[in-house]
VOGU-3710 file (C-alpha; in Angstrom, 3 decimals, decimal comma):
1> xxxxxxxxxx> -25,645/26,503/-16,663  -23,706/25,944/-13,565  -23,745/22,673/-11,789  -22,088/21,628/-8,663  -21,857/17,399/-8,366  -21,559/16,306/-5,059  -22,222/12,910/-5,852  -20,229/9,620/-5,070  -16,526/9,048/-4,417  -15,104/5,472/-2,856
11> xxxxxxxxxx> -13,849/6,658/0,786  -13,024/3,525/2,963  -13,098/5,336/6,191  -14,339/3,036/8,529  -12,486/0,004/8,299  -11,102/-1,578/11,669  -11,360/-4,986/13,595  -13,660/-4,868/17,034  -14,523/-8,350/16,996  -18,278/-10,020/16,075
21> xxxxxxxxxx> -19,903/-6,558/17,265  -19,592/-5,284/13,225  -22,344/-5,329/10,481  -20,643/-6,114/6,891  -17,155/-6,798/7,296  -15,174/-4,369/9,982  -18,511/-1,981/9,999  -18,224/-0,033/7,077  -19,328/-0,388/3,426  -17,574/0,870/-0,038
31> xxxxxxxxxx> -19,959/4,035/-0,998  -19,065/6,809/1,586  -22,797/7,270/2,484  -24,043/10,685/3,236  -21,794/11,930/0,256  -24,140/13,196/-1,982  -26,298/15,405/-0,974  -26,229/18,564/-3,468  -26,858/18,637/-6,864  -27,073/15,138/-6,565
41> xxxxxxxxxx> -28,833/14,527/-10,073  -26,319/17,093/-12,189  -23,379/16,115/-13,907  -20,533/18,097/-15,792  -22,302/19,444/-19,022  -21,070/17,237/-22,741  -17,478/18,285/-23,496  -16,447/19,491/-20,079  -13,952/17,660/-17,503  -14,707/18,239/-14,032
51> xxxxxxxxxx> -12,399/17,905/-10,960  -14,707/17,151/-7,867  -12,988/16,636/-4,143  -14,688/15,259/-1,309  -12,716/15,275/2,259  -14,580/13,956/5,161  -13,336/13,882/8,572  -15,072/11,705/11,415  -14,887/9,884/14,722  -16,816/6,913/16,264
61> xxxxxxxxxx> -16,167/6,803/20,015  -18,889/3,742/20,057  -19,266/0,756/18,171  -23,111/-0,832/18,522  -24,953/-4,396/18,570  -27,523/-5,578/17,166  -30,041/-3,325/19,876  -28,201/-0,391/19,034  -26,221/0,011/22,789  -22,627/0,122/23,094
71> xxxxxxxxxx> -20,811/-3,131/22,186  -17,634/-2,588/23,833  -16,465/-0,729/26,805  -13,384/1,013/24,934  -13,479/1,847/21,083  -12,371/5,080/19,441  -12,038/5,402/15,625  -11,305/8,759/14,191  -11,031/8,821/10,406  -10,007/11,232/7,662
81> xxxxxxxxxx> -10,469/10,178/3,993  -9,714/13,186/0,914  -11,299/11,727/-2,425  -10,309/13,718/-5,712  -12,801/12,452/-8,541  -12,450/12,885/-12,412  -16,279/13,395/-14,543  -16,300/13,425/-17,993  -19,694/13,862/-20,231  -19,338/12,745/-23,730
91> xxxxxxxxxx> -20,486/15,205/-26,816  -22,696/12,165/-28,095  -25,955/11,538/-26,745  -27,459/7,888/-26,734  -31,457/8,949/-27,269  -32,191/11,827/-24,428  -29,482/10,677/-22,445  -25,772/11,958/-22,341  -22,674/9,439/-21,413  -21,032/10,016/-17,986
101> xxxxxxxxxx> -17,710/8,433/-17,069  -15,852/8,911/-13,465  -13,086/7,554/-11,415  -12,332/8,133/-8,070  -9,246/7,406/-6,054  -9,424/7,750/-2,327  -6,336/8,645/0,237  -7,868/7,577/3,828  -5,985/7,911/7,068  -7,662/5,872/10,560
111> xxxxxxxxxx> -6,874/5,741/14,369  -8,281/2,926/16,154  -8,320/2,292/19,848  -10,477/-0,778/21,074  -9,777/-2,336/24,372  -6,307/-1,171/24,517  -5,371/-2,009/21,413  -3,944/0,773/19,429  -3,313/0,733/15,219  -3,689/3,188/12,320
121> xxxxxxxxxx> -3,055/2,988/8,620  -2,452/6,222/6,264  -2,874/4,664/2,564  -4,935/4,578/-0,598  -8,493/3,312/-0,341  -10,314/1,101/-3,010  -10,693/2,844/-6,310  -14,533/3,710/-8,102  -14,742/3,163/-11,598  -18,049/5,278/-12,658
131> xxxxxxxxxx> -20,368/5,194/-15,730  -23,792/7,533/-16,037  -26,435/7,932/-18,423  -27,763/11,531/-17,375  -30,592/13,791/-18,598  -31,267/17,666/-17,914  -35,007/18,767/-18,633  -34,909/22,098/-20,965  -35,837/24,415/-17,957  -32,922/23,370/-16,111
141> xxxxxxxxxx> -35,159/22,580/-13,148  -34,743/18,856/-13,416  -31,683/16,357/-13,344  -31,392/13,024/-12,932  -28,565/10,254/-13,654  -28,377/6,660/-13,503  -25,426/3,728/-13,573  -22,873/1,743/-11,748  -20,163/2,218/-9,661  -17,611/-0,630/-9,143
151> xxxxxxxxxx> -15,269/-0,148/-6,423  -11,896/-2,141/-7,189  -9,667/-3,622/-4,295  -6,616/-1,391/-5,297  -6,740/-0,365/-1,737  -4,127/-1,013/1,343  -4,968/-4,335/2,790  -2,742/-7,167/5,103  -5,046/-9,735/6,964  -3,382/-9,922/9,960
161> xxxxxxxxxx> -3,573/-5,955/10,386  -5,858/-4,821/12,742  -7,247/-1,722/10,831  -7,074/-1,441/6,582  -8,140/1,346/4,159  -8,436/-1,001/1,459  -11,542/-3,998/1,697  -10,139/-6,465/-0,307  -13,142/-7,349/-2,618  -14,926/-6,259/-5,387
171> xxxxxxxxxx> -18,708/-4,291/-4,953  -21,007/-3,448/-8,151  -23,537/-0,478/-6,929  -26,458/0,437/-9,242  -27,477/4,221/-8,130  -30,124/6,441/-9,441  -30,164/10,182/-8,446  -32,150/13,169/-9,179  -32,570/17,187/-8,287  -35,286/18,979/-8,539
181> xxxxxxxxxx> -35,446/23,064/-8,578  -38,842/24,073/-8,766  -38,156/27,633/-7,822  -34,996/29,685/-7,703  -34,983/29,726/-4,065  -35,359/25,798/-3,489  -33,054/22,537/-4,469  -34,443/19,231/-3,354  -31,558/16,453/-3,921  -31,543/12,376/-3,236
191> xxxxxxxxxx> -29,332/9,797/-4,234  -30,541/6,115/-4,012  -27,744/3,227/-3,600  -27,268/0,212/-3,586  -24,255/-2,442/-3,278  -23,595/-5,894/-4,012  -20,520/-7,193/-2,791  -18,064/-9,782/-3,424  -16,212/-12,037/-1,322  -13,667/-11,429/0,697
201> xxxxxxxxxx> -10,428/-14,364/-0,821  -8,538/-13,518/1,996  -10,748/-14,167/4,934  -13,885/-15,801/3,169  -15,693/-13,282/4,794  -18,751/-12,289/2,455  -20,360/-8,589/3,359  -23,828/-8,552/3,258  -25,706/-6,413/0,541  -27,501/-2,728/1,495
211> xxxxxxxxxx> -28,725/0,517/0,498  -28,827/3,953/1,224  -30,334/6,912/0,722  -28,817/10,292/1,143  -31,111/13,356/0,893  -30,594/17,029/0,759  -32,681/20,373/1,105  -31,070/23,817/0,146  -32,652/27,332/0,249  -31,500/30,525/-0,616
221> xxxxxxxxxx> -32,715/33,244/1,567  -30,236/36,436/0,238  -31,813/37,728/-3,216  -28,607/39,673/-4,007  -26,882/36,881/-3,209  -28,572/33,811/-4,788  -25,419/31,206/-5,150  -25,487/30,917/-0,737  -27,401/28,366/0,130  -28,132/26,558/3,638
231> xxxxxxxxxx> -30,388/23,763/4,283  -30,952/19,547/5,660  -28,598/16,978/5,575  -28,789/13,090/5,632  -28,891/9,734/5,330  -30,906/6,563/5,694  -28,641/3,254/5,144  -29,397/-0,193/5,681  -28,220/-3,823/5,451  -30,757/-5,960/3,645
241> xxxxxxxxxx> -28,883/-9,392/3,590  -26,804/-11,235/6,480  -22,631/-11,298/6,289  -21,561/-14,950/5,642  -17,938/-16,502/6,412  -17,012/-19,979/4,774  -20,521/-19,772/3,302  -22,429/-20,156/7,139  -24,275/-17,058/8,477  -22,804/-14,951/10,895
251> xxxxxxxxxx> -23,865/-15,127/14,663  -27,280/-15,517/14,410  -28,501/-12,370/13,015  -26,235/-12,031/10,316  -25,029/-8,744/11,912  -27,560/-6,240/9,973  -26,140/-3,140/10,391  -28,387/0,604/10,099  -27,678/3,942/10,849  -29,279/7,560/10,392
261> xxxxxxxxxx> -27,824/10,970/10,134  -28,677/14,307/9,882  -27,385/17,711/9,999  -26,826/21,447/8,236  -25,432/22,251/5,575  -24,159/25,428/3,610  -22,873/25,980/-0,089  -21,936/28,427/-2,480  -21,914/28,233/-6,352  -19,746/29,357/-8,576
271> xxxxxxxxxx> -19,703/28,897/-12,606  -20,069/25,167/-12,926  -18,838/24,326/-9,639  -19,200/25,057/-5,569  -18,216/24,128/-2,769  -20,043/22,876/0,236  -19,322/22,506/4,233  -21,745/20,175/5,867  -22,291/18,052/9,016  -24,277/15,053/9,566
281> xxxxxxxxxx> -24,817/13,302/13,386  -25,617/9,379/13,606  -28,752/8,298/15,565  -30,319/4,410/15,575  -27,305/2,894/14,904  -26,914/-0,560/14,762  -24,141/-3,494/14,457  -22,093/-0,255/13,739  -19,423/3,054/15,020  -21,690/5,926/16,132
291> xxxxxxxxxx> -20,222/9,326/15,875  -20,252/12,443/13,704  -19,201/13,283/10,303  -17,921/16,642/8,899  -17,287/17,253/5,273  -15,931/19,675/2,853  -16,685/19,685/-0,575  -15,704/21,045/-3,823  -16,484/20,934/-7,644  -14,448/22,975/-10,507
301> xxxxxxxxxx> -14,287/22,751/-14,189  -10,930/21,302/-15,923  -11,714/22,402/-19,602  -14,690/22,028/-21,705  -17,057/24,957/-19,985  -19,836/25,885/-21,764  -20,323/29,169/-23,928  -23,265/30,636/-22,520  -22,851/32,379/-19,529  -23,565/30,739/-16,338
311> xxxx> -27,278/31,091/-14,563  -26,257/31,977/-10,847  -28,647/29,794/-8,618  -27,840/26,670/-10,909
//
């Protein structure tokens, strides 16, 4: 069987410093959401090491409040983050389930311009530390995995610098994810996440808590060519808790943040891997940079692969 995980990677690409307009600290959150959004349920199969890569490129030419309008008259963040991520699957299973373990290590480079103010930082983000219990159904037309992710602060970070591609505290992020192929023709993929986050030592600035759900629809039109793919692209992500400094809530509102995004997306499989080039635009933003996201993905086996051949639209 051939599986392509495009699932999770730590990617601090929004981090920067506009002021009170920001929901969670400086805007931006640990999981890179709108990540995963093919093959989100599969993992590598038991024995096999797979090398996934996730780059995203973005820019945010307008930060929000709390009403979703523009915040500030002058703000431009463009942001490029390339995430290489490690997935092992154990030979032992623990009752149906096999053992997953990841890391991810994130290289991020940002541009920020607010109000004439002018920084960037090219450095390593916050590292993910990833373990899975997965299950494949016999038919190989359903996946699903669940675990945590905990993103370390092994990231670039100075206080006094106006942007950062490190956060500085620690987040624990239960996630469940599934795919479901009920013909050869259609994928339907969603990851559900959540985070938890820690405080802040430097700043005492406590992020509030969210979650997100990125979704994805593929179809293959070409018979003769069944490992192309095209389909939906998206997101729904939301703060559920208020951001806190020195233990007092922030402004009034706690700064909430939300934001939406959809877009196309195409793939192609190859045995146990793929890649995929996709594009997602933000609507209903809130408390948050509005812009668009483009990203290019990739999966590949290391060692381990299988002995039965490969099925081509899996």
């Amino acid at each position: 069987m051939s599986k392509f995980t495009a699932f999770g990677c730590a990617l601090a690409v929004l981090a920067c410093a506009a002021g009170p307009a920001l929901a969670t600290e400086n805007g931006t959150q640990h999981y890179p959401i709108g990540v995963n959004t093919v093959e989100d349920g599969a993992l590598p199969p038991p024995g096999m090491l797979q090398l996934l890569n996730y780059f995203q490129g973005s820019t945010d030419p307008v930060i929000t409040n709390g009403a979703g309008n523009k915040a500030l008259p002058k703000f431009d963040l463009g942001a490029e983050a390339d995430a290489p991520r490690l997935l092992y699957t154990w030979p032992m299973m623990i009752g149906p389930f096999h053992y997953t373990t990841g890391l991810v290590q994130p290289f991020v480079h940002l541009n920020l311009d607010v109000m004439g103010a002018k920084n960037h930082d090219y450095d390593l983000g916050d590292a993910d530390i990833q373990n899975y219990l997965g299950y494949a159904s016999p038919d190989h037309k359903l996946f699903y995995y669940f675990g945590l992710d905990v993103y370390v602060p092994t990231g670039h970070y100075r206080q006094k610098d106006l942007i950062n591609t490190g956060s500085n505290y620690y987040t624990f992020a239960p996630n469940a994810n599934v795919t479901w192929k009920p013909t050869r023709q259609w994928d339907f993929d969603a990851t559900f996440f959540t985070e938890f986050n820690t405080t802040n030592t430097s700043d005492k600035y406590h992020s509030g808590d969210d979650i997100d759900l990125d979704y994805g629809i593929t179809y293959r039109p070409l018979a003769n060519v069944p490992q192309f793919g095209l389909g939906v692209n998206g997101f729904f992500y939301k703060q559920v808790s208020d951001d806190t400094q020195n233990d007092l809530t922030v402004a009034t509102n706690g700064y909430r943040g939300q934001e939406f995004a959809v877009g196309p997306q195409f793939r192609y499989d190859i045995p146990f891997g793929g890649f995929v080039l996709k594009y997602q635009h933000d609507f209903d933003v809130k408390n948050r940079p509005r812009g668009e996201k483009l990203w290019l993905e990739f999966a590949t086996p290391i060692f381990g692969t299988p002995k039965e051949p490969a099925h081509p639209a899996l």
